[in-house]
C-alpha positions in Angstrom: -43.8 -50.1 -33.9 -42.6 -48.4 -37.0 -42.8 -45.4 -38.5 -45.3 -44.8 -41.3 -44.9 -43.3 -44.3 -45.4 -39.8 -45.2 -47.6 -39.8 -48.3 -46.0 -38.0 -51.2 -47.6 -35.0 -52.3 -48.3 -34.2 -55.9 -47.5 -30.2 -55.3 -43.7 -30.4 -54.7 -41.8 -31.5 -51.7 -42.5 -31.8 -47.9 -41.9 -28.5 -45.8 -40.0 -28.5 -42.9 -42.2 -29.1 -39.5 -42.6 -26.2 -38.0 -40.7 -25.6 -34.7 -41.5 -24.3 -31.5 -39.6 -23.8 -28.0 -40.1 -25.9 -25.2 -42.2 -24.0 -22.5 -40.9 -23.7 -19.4 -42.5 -26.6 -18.0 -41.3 -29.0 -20.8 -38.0 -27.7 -20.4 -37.0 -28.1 -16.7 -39.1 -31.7 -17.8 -36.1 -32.4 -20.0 -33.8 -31.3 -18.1 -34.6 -33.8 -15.6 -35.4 -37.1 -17.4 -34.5 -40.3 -15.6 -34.4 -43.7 -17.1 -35.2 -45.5 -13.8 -38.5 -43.8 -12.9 -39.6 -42.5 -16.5 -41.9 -39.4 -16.1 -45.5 -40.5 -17.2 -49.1 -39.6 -16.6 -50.8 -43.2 -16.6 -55.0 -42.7 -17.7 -57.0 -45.8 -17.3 -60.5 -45.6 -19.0 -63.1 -48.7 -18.2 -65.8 -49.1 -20.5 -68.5 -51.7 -20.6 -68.5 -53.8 -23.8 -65.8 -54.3 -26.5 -64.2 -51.8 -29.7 -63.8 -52.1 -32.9 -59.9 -51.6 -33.8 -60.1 -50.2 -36.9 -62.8 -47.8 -36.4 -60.9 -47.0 -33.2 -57.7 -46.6 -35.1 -59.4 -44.4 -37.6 -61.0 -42.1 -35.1 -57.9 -41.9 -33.1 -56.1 -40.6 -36.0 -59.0 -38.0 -37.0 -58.8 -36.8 -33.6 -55.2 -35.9 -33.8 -55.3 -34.2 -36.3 -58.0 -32.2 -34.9 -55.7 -31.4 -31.8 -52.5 -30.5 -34.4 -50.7 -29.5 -31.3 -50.1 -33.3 -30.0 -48.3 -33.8 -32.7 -44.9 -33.3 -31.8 -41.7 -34.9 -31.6 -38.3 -33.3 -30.0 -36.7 -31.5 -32.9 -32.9 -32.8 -33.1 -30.1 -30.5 -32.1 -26.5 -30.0 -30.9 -25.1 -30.0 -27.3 -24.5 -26.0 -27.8 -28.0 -25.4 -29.4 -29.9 -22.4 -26.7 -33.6 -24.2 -26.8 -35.3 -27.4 -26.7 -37.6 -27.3 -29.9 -40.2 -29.3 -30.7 -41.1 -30.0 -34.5 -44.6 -30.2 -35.4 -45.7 -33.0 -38.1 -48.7 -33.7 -40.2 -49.1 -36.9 -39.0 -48.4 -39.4 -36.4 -44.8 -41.1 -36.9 -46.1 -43.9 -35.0 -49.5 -46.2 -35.0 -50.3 -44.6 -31.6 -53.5 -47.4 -30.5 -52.6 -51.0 -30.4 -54.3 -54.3 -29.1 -51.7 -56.0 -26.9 -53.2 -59.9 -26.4 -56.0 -60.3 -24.0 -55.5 -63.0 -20.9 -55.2 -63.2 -16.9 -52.2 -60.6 -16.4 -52.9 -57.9 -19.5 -54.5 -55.4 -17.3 -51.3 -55.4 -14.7 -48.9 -55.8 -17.4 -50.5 -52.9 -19.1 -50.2 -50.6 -15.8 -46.3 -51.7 -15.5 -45.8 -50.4 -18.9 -47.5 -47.2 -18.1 -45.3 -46.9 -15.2 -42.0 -48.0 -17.1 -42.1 -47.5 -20.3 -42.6 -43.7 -21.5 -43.5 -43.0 -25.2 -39.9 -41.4 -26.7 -39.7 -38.0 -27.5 -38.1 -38.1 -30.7 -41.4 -40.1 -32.2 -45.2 -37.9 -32.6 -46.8 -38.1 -31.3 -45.7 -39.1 -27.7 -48.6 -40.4 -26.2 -49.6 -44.8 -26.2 -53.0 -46.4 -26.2 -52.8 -49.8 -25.1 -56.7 -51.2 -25.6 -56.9 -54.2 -23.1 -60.1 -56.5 -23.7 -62.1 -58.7 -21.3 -60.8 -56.8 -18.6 -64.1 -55.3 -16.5 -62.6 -55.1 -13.3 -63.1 -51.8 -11.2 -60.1 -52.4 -8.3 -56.5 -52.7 -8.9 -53.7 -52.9 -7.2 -50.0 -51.7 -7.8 -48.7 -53.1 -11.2 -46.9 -55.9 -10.4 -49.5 -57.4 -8.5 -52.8 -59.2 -9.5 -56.0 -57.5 -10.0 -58.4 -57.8 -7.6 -61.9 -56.1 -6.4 -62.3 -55.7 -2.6 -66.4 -55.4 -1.3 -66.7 -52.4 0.8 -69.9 -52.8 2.5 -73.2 -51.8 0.8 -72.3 -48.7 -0.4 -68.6 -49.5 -1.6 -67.9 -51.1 -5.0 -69.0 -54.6 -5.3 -67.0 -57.3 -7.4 -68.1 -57.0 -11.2 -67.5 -59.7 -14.1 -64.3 -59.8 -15.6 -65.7 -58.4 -19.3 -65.8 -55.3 -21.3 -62.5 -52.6 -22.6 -59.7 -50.9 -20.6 -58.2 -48.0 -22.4 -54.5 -47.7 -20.9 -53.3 -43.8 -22.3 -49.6 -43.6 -21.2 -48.6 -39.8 -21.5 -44.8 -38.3 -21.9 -45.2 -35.6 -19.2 -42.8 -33.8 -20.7 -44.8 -33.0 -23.3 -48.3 -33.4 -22.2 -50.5 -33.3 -19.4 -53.6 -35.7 -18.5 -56.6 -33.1 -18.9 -55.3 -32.3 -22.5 -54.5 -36.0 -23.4 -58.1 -36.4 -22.1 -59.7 -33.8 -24.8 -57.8 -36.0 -27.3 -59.8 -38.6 -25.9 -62.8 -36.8 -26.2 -62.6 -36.2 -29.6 -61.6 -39.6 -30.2 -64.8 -40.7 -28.7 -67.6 -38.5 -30.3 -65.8 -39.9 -33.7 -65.8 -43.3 -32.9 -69.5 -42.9 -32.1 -70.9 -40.3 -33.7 -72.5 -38.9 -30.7 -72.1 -35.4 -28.9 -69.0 -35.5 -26.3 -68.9 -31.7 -25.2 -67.6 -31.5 -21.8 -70.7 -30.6 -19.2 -71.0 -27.0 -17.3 -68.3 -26.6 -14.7 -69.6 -26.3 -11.6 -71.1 -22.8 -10.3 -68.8 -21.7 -7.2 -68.3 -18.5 -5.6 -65.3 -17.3 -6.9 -64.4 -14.0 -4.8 -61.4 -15.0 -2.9 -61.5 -14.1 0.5 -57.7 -12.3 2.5 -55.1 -14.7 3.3 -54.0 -13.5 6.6 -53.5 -16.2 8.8 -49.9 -17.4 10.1 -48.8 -20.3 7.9 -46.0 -21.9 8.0 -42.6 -20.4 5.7 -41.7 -21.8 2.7 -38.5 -21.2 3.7 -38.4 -23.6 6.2 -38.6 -27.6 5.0 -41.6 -29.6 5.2 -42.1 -32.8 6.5 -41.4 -35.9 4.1 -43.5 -39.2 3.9 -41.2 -41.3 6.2 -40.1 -44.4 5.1 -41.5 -47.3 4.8 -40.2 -50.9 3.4 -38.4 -49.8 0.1 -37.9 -52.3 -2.6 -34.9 -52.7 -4.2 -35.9 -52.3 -7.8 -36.2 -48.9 -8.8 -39.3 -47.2 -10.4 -42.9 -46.4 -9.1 -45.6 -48.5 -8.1 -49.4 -48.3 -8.0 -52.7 -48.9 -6.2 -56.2 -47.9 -7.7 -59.1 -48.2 -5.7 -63.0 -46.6 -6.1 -64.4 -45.1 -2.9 -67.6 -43.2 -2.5 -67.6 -39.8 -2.8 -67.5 -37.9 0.3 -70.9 -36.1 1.7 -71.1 -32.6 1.6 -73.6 -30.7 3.2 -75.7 -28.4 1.0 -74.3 -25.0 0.8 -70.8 -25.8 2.9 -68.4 -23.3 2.2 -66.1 -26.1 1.1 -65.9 -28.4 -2.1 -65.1 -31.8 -2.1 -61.3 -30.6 -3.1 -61.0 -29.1 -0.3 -61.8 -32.4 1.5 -59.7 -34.5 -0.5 -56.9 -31.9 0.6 -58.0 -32.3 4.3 -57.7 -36.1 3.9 -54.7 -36.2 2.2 -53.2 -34.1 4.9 -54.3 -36.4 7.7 -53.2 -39.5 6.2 -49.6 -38.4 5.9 -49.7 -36.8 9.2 -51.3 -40.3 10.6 -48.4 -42.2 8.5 -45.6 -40.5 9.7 -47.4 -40.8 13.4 -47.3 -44.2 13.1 -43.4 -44.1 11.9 -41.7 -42.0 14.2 -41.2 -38.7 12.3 -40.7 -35.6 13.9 -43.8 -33.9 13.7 -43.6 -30.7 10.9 -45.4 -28.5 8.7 -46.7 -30.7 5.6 -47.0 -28.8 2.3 -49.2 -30.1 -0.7 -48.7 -29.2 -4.0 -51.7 -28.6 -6.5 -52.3 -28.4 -9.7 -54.4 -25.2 -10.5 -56.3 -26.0 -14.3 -57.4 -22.7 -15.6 -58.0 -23.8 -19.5 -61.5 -24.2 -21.2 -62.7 -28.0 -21.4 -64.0 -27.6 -25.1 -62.3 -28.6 -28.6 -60.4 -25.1 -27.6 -58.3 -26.2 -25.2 -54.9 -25.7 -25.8 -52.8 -29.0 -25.8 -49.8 -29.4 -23.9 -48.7 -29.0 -20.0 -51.0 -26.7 -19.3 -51.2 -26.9 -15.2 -49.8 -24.0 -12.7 -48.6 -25.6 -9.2 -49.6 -24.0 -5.5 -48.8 -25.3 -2.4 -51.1 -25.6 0.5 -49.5 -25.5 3.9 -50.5 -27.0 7.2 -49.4 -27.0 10.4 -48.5 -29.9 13.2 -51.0 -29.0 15.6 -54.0 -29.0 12.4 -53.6 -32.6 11.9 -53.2 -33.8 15.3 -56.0 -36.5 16.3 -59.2 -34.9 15.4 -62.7 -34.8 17.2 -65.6 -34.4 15.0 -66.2 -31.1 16.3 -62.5 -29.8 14.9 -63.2 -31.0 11.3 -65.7 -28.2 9.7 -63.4 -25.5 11.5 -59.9 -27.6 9.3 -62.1 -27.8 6.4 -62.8 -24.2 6.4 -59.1 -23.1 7.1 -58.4 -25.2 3.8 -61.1 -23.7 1.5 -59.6 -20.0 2.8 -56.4 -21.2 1.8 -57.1 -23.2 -1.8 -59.8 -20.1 -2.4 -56.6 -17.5 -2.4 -54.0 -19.7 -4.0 -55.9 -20.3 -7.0 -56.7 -16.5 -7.1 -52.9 -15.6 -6.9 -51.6 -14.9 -10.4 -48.1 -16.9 -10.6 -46.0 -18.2 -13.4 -46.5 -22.6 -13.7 -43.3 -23.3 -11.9 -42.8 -19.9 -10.2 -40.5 -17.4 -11.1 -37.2 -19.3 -10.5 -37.5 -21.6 -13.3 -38.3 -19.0 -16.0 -34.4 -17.6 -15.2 -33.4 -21.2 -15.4 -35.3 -22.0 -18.6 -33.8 -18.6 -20.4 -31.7 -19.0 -23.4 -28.2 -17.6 -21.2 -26.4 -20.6 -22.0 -26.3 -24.2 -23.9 -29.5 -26.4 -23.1 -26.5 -28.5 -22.0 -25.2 -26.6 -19.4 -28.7 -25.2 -18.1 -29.4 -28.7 -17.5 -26.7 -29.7 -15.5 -27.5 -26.5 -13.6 -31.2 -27.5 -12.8 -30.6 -31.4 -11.9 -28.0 -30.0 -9.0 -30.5 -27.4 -8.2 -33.0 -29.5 -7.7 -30.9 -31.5 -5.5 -29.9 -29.3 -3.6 -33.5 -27.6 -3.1 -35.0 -31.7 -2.0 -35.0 -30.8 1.5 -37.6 -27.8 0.9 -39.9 -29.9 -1.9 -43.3 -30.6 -1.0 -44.4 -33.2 0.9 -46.7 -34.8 -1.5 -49.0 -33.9 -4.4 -52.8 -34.0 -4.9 -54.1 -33.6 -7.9 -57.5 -33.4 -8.4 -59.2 -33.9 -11.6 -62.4 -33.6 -10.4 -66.0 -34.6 -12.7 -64.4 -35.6 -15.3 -66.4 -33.7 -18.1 -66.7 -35.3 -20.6 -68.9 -38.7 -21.1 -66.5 -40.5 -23.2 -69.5 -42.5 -24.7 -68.2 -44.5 -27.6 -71.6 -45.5 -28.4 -74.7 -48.3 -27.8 -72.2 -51.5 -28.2 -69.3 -49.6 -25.9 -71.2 -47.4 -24.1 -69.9 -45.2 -21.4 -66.8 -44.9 -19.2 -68.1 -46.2 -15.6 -64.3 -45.5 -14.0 -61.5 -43.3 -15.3 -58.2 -43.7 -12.9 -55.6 -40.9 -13.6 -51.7 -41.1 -12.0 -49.1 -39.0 -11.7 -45.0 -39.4 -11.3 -43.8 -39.8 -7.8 -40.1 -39.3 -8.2 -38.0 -39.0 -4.8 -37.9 -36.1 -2.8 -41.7 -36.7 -2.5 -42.1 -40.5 -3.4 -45.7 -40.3 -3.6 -48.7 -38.9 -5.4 -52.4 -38.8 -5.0 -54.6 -38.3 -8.1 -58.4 -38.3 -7.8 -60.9 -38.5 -10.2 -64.9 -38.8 -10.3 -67.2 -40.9 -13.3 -70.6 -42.3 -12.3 -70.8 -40.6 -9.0 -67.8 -42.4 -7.6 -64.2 -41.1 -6.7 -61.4 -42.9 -8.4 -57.7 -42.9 -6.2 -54.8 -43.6 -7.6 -51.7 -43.7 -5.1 -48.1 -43.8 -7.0 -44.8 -43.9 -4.9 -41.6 -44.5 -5.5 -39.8 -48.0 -5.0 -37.3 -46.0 -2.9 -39.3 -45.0 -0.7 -43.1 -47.8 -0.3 -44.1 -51.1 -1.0 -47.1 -52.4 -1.9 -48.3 -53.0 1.4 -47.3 -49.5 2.6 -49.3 -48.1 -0.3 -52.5 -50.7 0.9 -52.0 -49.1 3.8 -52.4 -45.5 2.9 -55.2 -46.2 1.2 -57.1 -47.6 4.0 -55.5 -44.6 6.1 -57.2 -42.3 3.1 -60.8 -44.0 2.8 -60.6 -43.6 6.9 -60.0 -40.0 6.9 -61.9 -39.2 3.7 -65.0 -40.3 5.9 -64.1 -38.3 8.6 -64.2 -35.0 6.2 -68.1 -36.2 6.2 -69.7 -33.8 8.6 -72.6 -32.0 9.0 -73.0 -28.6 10.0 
């Protein structure tokens, strides 16, 4: 791709962009940037018939400029400069949608480009839309494999024609988080079609948090790691999507269906490690907390706070049926005061790191041997849940709507492996990511059977 062309303007010359300071979250980002396992956030968006590429284009480009705070490149600067800044621009530097040629392999070689191949910083903005045609499949598998729909009984997805749009949205996570690149989307879509895209009514939950006093494991001791299991020797991450139903949840449970991904999640690592020979120990889950409003007022940007949820040995031994409402209870206590705790995104450590004290230079040498040195006490895994998604993303009679929207985060080592969820069309969308270092693809098959097992289990009636 290259750059466009700034128009000239008949008023006098161009101002400068105008600059603003990394957040914290960008920052320690930046800090840690590795070429071998690039840190993206991979969206995968099925639709049913075929686009238009220049009124795509067009209402891409509307809807940027709609969202001004997406477009942003990493400002330039000296090894001694005190901040990361990023410069804001009028208009994209790069054509940000393109068409890559349809055939057999474009869907899984446009997942190994959202797993490899990060959108550069010093470009705005630094997202990529890949639109992949004739590619209607609703099952994956991890990128460097073929694509592939596996029946799950009645009730599980059955094979469907390979026809109609994938839209591939490959995020820089320094810069940006999924839920926001979503709005974009959003917008993108009600242009494209003219018709409303507002995001639907959250959910009405009881919100009063209820005390935390039960024994949990410290954070001071370390948690329990995914144990190995046939690494690969070529470095990166690697994928698996799948689309389960959603779990049952009896009416008025004191539960939600996050807390039951949570449980699940829980008692498939427990299961895996089990199976592996680890030293039973506490696992901790990290999870994003979203607090911002799903309308065109959402502000744009990483936007998530992280809380872990702890759980001990003896909770995820071998359940009966009868032990399952009590763990799913413990959990909803324990997400229920999380999310009520006011904490900073990172916690308070990374705000001293990400103070101007010293060069960006030598604050990031600080934070990669930091981070080192803190592996041992890193979470076990994270579970991010991106629940209903909102919006419809209905790009109109000859698109129509989105029937599967897969979402995946970066699973760099110490953890080596993330689970993002998703629900569209009243079916949950998995996405398992791990790290080469640590899974195969068969490992990550297996997990996901491991998950849709246990994800049953969390079915249970009063």
């Amino acid at each position: 791709m290259t750059a466009l062309q700034q128009p000239a303007r008949a008023d006098g010359p161009l101002r400068p962009p105008v600059r603003v300071p990394f957040p914290v979250v960008d920052e320690v980002a930046r800090h840690c940037l590795q070429e071998e396992e690039p840190e993206t956030v991979h969206i995968e968006v099925h639709l049913p018939g075929a686009l238009d590429a220049g009124r795509l284009r067009t209402a891409f480009a509307e809807a940027l400029r709609r969202h001004p705070r997406i477009l942003m490149r990493e400002a330039p600067g000296r090894w001694y400069r005190r901040r990361y800044e990023w410069e804001l621009t009028a208009e994209p530097d790069v054509e940000v949608v393109g068409f890559p040629a349809p055939g057999r392999d474009a869907l899984r070689d446009a997942r190994t480009r959202a797993l490899t191949q990060a959108p550069p910083l010093s470009l705005s903005p630094p997202i990529r839309v890949e639109v992949v045609e004739g590619a209607g499949a609703v099952e994956g598998s991890e990128a460097t494999d073929a694509v592939g729909v596996r029946p799950r009984g009645g009730d599980g997805p059955q094979p469907r024609p390979a026809q109609g749009t994938v839209l591939f949205l490959t995020i820089n996570h320094t810069a940006l988080d999924g839920p926001a690149c979503l709005r974009v989307l959003a917008t993108a879509a009600e242009l494209y079609s003219g018709k409303d895209n507002s995001p639907a009514a959250p959910p009405t939950r009881a919100t009063e948090a209820q005390p935390y006093t039960e024994e949990t494991p410290s954070n001071w001791s370390p948690p329990a790691r995914v144990a190995p299991g046939t690494p690969e020797p070529s470095p990166g991450n690697g994928m698996l999507v799948t689309e389960l139903p959603l779990p049952h949840r009896p009416k008025g449970s004191p539960y939600t269906v996050n807390d039951q991904l949570m449980v699940t999640t829980a008692l498939t690592l427990a299961h895996w490690n089990r199976e592996h020979g680890a030293h039973p120990r506490p696992l901790r889950i990290t999870m994003p907390v979203d607090d911002r409003p799903r309308d065109a007022t959402m502000p744009i940007g990483n936007g998530t706070r992280l809380v872990e949820v702890p759980f001990t040995p003896g909770e995820l031994a071998a359940h009966a049926p009868a032990d399952m409402p009590a763990l799913l209870h413990r959990t909803a206590t324990r997400t229920r005061a999380l999310k009520s705790l006011p904490r900073p995104q990172l916690g308070h450590g990374a705000s001293l790191l990400t103070a101007p004290w010293a060069p960006v230079a030598v604050r990031a040498a600080l934070t990669r041997g930091l981070r080192r040195a803190a592996a041992p006490w890193t979470s076990t895994t994270l579970l991010s849940n991106i629940g209903r998604i909102p919006y419809p993303l209905d790009f109109g009679e000859e698109t129509g709507r989105a029937h599967a929207v897969w979402f995946s985060a970066p699973a760099r080592m110490p953890r080596g492996l993330t689970v993002t969820t998703a629900s569209t069309a009243g079916r949950l969308h998995l996405a398992l990511r791990w790290s080469r270092a640590l899974l195969s693809h068969g490992d990550g098959a297996h997990l996901r059977d491991l998950f849709e097992h246990y994800l049953h289990t969390t079915e249970v009636t009063p």
